[in-house]
N, C-alpha and C positions, 0 to 999 in steps of 0.2 A: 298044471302050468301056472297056476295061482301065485304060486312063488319063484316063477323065474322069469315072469314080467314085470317093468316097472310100473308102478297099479296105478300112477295119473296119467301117463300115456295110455293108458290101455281103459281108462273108463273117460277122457276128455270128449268121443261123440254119445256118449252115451247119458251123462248125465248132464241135463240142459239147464237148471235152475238152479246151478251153483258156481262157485269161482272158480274152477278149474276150465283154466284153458291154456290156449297156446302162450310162451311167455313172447315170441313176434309174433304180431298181428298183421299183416300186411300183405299184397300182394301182386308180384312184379309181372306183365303182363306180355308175353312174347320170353321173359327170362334173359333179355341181357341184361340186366343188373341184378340178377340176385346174389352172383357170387360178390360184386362188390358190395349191397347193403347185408349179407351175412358176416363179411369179413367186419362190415362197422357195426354192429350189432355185437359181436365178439370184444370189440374195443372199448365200447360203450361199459359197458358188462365189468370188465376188468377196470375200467378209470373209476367206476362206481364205486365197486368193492373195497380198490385200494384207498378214497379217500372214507368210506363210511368206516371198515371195519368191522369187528364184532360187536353193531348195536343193537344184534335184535333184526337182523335184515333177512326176511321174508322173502320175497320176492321182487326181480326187474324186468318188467315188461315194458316192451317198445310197442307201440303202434305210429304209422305211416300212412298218412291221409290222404287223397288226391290231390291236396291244397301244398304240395309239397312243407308237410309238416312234421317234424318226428316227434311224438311224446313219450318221454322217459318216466314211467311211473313206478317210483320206490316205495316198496311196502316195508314199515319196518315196526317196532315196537315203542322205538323211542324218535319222535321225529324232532323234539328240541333240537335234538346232540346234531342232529345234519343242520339245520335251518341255523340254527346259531345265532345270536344277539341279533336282531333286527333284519335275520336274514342276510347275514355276514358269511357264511359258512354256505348257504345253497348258490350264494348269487359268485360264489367263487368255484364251487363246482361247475355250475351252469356257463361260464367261461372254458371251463377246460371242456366240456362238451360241446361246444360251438366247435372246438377246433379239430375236433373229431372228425363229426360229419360231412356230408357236402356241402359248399360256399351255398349251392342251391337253395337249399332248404332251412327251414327255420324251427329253432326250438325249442322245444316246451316242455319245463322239469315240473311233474306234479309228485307230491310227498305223500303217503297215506297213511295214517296210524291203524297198526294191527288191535283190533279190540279186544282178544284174547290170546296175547301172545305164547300163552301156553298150548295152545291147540294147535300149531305151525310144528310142522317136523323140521323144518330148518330150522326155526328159533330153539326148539328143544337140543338138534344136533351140536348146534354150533354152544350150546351151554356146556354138554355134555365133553367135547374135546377143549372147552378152556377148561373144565377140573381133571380132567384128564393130564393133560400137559401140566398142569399144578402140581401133579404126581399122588390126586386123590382115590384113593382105591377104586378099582373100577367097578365092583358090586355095591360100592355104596353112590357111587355116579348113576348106574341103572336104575336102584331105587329113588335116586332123588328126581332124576328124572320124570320116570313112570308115576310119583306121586304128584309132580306140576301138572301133569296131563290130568290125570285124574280128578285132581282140585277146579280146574276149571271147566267141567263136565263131558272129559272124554269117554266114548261111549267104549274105547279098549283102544290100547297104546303097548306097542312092543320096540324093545329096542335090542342090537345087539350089536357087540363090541369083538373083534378080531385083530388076531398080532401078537406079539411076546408080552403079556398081560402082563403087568407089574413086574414087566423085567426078567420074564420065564425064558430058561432059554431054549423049548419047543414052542411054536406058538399054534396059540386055538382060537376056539369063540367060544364066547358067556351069550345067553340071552336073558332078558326079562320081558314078563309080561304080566297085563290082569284085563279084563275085562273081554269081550269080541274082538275078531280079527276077521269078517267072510274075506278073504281075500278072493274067492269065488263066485261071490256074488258083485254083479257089473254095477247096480245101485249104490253098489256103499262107497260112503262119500268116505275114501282115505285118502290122508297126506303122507307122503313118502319123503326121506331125505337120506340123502349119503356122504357123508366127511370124511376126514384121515385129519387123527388129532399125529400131532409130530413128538417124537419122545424121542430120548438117548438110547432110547435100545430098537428105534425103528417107528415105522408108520402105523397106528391102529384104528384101522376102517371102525368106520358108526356107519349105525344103519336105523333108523326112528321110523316107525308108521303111526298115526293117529287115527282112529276110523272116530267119525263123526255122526254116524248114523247113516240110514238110509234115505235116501232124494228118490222124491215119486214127481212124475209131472203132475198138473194144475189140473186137466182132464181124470186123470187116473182117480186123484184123491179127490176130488168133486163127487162123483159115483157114489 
């Protein structure tokens, strides 16, 4: 079952010293408001996306504090390109995310720069469907791929590509890989990500895993 679970939901209680977790954090208590703060959590999500774009964007995690607070934390690769000249660009997002929200609440945009953004199965996916859409061969996108990972000391990185591949008209899947992959084992720190680059001859699903090694708790490796 290794491979037909997604492998950060399925190891988020399990590995405790690392950054995978929930991307909301937060917790509505009786449940009359979760369908409304999931619907703005959705919101949130999409207003982000659409003004950052493809810069390298990691991840968007919301957390929601008692202090009726919501923090929006963008993880990305390049955070100039959001913050923008003197903080012209985030303090113009941070506007359109006030109007999101509830009038209630108050909020708080933190930026975080990815320090290896080779090692992000999103950063790599989302590379991978702009040469894609380029119209660059799809076996020389998997190896460029798989060698970014590699380069910044991925412990094994797979990726694989489906659809009418350069324009075929049955469609398949290519894969690439080098290095490990336990996707059985619940320790191994992978990153997982899934796209559809857009092309004239249809949609072609990506699929990127990073494994990072294995996470031992602080008791364990102590011993």
């Amino acid at each position: 079952m290794g491979k037909k679970v997604n492998p950060i939901i399925l190891r988020i209680s399990n590995i405790k010293n690392s950054a995978i977790t929930w991307n909301s954090r937060w917790i509505v208590r009786g449940g009359a408001n979760f369908a409304k703060y999931l619907q703005e959590d959705e919101r949130i999500r999409r207003l982000v996306k659409a003004n950052v774009g493809d810069v390298g964007l990691d991840k968007i995690s919301i957390e929601r504090s008692g202090k009726n607070v919501v923090e929006v934390i963008i993880k990305v690769a390049k955070p100039g390109v959001i913050i923008g000249r003197g903080g012209e660009k985030s303090d113009k997002l941070k506007k359109q995310l006030i109007k999101v929200i509830d009038r209630e609440h108050k909020l708080k945009l933190t930026i975080k720069e990815i320090p290896k953004p080779n090692l992000c199965s999103e950063v790599l996916a989302q590379e991978a469907r702009r040469l894609i859409e380029k119209r660059m061969p799809f076996r020389k996108v998997m190896k460029n791929i798989v060698a970014l990972a590699k380069k910044d000391g991925a412990d094994g990185v797979k990726i694989t590509v489906a659809g009418r591949l350069n324009g075929a008209e049955i469609a398949r899947d290519e894969k690439a890989s080098t290095g490990q992959m336990p996707l059985q084992n619940l320790r191994a720190n992978i990153d997982y990500a899934r796209l559809a680059a857009h092309t004239k001859w249809g949609a072609i699903g990506i699929k990127v895993w990073v494994y990072k090694g294995q996470v031992f708790d602080k008791d364990e490796t102590a011993v």
